[in-house]
C-alpha atoms as one frame of an Amber mdcrd trajectory, in Angstrom:
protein
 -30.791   6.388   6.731 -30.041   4.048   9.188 -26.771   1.664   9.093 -26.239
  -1.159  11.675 -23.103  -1.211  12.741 -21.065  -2.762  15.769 -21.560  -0.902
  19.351 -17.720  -0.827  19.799 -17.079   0.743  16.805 -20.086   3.557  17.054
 -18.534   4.563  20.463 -15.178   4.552  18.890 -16.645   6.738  16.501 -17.998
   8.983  18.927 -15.055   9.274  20.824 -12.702  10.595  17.777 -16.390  13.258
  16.930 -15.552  14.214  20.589 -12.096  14.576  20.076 -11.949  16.520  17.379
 -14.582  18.141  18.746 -16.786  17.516  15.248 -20.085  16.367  14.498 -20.646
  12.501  13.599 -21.628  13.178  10.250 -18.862  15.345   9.105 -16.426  12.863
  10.785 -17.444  10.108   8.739 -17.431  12.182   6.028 -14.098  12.760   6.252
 -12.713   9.735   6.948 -15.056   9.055   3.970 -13.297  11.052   1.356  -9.919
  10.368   2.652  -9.996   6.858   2.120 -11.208   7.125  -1.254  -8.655   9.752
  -2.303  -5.836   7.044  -1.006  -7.737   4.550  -2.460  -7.264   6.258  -6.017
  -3.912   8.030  -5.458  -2.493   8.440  -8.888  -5.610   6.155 -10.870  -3.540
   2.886  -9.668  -5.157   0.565  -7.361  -3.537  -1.101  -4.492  -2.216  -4.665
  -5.157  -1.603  -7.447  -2.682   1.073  -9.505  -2.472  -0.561 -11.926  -4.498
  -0.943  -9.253  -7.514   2.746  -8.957  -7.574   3.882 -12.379  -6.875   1.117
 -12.951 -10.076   2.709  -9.848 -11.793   6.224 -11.377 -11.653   5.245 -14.763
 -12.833   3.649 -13.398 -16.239   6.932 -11.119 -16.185   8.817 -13.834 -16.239
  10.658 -12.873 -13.306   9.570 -16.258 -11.149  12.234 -18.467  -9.946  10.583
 -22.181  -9.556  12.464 -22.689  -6.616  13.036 -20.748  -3.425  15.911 -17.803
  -4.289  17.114 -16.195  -0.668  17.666 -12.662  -1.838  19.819 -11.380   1.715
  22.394 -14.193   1.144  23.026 -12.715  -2.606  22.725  -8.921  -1.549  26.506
  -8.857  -1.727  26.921 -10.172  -5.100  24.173  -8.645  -6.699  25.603  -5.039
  -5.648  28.911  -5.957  -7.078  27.322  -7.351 -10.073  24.233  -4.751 -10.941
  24.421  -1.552  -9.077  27.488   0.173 -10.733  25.915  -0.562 -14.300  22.429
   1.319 -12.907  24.273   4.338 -11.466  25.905   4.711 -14.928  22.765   4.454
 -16.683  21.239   7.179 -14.120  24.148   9.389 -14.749  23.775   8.762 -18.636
  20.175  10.523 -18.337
């Protein structure tokens, strides 16, 4: 089989074969097989930040206006964090 791919990136190849001191093949093998098994880590694909901006909108958790998080981080400690640690502790 014969793939076409760019010349920079088959000498780049070669170089980490050499390096590792590996043949081609079984280089892009692994490389192969390690991508897929991040790829499929725990059966969930990976989302962009478009999936979870989507996600949150049908969550309902979309503010229609711009909400500046860092300003608040203050008052939403006060306000939320000692109720969480007691429902940890109540586990």
């Amino acid at each position: 089989m014969t793939i076409d791919i760019p010349e920079d990136v088959a000498q780049r190849l070669e170089q980490l074969a050499e390096k590792h001191d590996t043949d081609l093949g079984d280089l892009l093998r692994d490389m192969i097989e390690r991508y897929a098994k991040e790829r499929t880590a725990n059966d969930k694909p990976w989302a962009t930040l478009a999936d979870l901006a989507r996600n949150a909108e049908e969550a309902g958790l979309a503010s229609p206006h711009s909400v500046n998080t860092a300003a608040r981080s203050r008052e939403i400690l006060n306000a939320e964090y000692a109720d969480y640690l007691k429902r940890r502790r109540s586990r």
